[in-house]
Backbone as a chain_set.jsonl record, in Angstrom:
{"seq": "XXXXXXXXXXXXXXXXXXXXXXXXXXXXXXXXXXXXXXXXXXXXXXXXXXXXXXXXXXXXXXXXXXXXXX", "coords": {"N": [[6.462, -51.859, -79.457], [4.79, -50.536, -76.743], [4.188, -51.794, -73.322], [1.443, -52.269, -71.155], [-0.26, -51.924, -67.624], [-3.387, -51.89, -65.945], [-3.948, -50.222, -62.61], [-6.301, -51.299, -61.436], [-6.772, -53.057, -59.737], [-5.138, -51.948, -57.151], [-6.753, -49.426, -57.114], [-9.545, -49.994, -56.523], [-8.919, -51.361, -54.345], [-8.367, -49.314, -52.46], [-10.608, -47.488, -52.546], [-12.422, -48.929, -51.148], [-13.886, -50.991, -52.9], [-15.737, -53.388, -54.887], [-14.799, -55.283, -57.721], [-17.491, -55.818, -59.08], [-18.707, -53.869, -58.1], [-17.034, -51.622, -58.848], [-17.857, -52.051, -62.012], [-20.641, -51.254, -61.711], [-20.738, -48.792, -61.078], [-19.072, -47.191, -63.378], [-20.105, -48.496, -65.251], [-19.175, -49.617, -67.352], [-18.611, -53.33, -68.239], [-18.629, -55.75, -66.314], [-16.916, -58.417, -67.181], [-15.171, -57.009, -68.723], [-13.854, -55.098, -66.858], [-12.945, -57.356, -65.188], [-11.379, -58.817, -66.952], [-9.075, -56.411, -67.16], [-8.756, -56.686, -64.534], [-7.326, -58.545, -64.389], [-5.016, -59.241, -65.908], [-1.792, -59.35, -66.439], [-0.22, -57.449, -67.551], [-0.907, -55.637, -70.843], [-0.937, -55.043, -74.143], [-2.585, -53.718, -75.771], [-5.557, -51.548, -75.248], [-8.995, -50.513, -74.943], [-9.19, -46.606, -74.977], [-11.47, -45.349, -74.239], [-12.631, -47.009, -72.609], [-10.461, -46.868, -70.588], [-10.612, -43.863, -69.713], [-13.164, -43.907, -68.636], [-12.617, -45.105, -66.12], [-10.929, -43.794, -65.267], [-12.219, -41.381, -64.693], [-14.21, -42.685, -62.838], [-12.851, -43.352, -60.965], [-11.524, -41.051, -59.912], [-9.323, -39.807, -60.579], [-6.445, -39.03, -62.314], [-5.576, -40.272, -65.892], [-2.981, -40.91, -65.912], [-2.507, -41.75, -63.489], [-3.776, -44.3, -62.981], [-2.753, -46.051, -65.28], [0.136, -47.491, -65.47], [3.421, -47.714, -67.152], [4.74, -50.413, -68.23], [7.128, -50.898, -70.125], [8.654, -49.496, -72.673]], "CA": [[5.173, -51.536, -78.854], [4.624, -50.922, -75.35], [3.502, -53.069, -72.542], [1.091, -50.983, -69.946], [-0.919, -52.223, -66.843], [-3.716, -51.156, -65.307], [-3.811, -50.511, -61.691], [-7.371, -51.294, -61.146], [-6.804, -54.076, -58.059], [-4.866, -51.614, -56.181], [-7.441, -48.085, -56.713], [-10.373, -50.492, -55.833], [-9.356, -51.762, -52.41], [-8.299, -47.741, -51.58], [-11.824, -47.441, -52.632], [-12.881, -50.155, -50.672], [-14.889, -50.944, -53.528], [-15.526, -54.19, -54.958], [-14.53, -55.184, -58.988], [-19.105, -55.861, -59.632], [-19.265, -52.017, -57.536], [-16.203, -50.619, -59.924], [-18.285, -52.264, -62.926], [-21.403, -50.416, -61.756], [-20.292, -47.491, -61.282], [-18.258, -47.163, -64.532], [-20.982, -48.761, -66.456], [-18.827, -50.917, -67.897], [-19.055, -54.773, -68.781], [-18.257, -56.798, -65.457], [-16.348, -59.001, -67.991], [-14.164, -56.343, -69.173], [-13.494, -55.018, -65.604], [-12.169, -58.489, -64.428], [-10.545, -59.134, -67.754], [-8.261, -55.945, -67.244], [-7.859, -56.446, -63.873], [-6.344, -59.763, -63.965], [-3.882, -59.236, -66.705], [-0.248, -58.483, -65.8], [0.04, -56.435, -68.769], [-1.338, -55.71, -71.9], [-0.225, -54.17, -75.088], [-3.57, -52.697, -76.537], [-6.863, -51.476, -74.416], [-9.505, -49.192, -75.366], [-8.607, -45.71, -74.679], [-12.313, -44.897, -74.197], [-12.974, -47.322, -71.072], [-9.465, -46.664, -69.797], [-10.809, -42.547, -69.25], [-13.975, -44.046, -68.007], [-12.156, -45.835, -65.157], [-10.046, -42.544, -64.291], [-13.166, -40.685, -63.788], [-15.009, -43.398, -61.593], [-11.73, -43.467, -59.495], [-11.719, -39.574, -59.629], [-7.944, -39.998, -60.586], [-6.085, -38.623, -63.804], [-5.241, -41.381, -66.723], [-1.408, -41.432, -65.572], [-2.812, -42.614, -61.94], [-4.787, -45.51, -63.327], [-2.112, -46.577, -66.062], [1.188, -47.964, -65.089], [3.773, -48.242, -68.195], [6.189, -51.055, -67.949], [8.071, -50.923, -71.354], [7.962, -48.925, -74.344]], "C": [[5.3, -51.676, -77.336], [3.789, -51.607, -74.613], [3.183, -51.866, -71.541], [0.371, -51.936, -69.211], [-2.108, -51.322, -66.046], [-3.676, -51.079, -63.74], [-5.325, -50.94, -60.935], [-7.073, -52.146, -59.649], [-6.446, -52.831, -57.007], [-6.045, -49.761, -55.929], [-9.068, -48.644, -55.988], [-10.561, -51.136, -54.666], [-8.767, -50.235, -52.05], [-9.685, -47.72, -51.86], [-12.733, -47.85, -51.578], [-14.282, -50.786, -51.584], [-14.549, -52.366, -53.922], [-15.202, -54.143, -56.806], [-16.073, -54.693, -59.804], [-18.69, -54.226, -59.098], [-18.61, -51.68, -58.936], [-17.229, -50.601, -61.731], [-19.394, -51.183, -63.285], [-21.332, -49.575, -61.931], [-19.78, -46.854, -62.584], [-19.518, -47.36, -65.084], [-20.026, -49.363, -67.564], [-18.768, -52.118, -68.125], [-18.073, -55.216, -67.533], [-16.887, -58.054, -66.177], [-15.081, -58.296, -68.427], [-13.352, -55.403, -68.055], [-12.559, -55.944, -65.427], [-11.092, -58.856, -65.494], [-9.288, -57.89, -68.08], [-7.474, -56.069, -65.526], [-6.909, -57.582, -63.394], [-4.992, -60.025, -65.094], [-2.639, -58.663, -66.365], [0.194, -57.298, -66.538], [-0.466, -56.538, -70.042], [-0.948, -54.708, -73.251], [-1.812, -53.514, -75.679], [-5.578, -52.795, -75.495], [-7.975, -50.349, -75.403], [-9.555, -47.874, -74.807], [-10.107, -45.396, -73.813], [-13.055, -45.583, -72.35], [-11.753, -46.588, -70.009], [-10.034, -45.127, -69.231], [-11.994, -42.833, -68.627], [-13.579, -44.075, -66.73], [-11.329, -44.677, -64.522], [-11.756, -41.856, -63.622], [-14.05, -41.52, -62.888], [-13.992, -43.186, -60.344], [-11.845, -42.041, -59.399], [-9.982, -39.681, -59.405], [-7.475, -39.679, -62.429], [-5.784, -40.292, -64.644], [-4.071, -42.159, -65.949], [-1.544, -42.217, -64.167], [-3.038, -44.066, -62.493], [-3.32, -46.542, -64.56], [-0.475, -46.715, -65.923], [1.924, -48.812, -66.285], [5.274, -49.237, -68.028], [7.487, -51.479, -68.856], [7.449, -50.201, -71.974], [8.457, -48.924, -75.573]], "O": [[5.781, -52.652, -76.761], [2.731, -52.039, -75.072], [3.911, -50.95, -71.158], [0.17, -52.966, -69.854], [-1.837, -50.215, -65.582], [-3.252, -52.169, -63.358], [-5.326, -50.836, -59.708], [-7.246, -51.594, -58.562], [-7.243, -52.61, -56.095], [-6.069, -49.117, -54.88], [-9.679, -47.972, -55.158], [-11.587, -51.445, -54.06], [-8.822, -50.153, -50.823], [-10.133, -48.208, -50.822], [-13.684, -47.17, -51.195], [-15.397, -50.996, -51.106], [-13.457, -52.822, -53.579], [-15.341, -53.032, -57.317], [-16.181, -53.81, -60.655], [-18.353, -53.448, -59.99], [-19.27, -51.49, -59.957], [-17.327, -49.613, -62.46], [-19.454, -50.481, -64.294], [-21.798, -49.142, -62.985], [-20.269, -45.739, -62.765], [-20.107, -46.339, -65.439], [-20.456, -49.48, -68.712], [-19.576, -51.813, -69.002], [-16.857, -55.08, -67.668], [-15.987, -58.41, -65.417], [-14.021, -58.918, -68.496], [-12.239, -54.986, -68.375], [-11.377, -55.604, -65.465], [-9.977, -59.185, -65.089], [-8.533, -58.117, -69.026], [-6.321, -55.776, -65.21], [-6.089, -57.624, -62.478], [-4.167, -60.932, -64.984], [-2.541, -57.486, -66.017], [0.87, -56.364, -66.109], [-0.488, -57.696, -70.459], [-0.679, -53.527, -73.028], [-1.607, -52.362, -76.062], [-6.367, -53.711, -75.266], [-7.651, -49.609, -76.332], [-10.191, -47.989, -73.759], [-9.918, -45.178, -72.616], [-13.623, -45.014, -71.418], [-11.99, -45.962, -68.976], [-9.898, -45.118, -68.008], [-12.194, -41.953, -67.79], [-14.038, -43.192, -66.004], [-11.101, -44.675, -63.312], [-12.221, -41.89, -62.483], [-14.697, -40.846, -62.086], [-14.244, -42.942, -59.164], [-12.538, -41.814, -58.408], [-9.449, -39.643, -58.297], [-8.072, -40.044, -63.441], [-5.795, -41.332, -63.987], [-4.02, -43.314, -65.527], [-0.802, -43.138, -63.825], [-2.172, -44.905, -62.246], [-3.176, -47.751, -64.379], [0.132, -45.769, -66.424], [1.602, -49.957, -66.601], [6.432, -48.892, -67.795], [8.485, -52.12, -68.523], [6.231, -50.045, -72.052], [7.786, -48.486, -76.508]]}, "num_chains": 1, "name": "protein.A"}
């Protein structure tokens, strides 16, 4: 199974946005924001926020998702 990361820390300071803004925006759970963006890696996300989070950044999947094994 592979190990993927997201890049959320680094598309939200090009943003200059904050993690609460990224939350808003997205409309996603503040909680689940901070809890992907502090993980070094994770083996299973939900596919469904992960495409949220491309279109808030206005960036394809492959931007946002950084695979470090597979």
């Amino acid at each position: 199974m592979g190990r993927i990361r997201l890049r959320i820390r680094e598309l939200v300071s090009e943003k200059g946005w904050t993690l609460k803004e990224l939350a808003e925006r997205s409309g996603l759970p503040y909680s689940t924001i901070t809890s992907y963006a502090q993980r070094e890696s994770m083996t299973m996300t939900d596919y469904t926020a992960i495409r949220r989070l491309a279109q808030t950044f206005d960036v394809m999947v492959d931007d946002l998702v950084e695979v470090l094994e597979e």
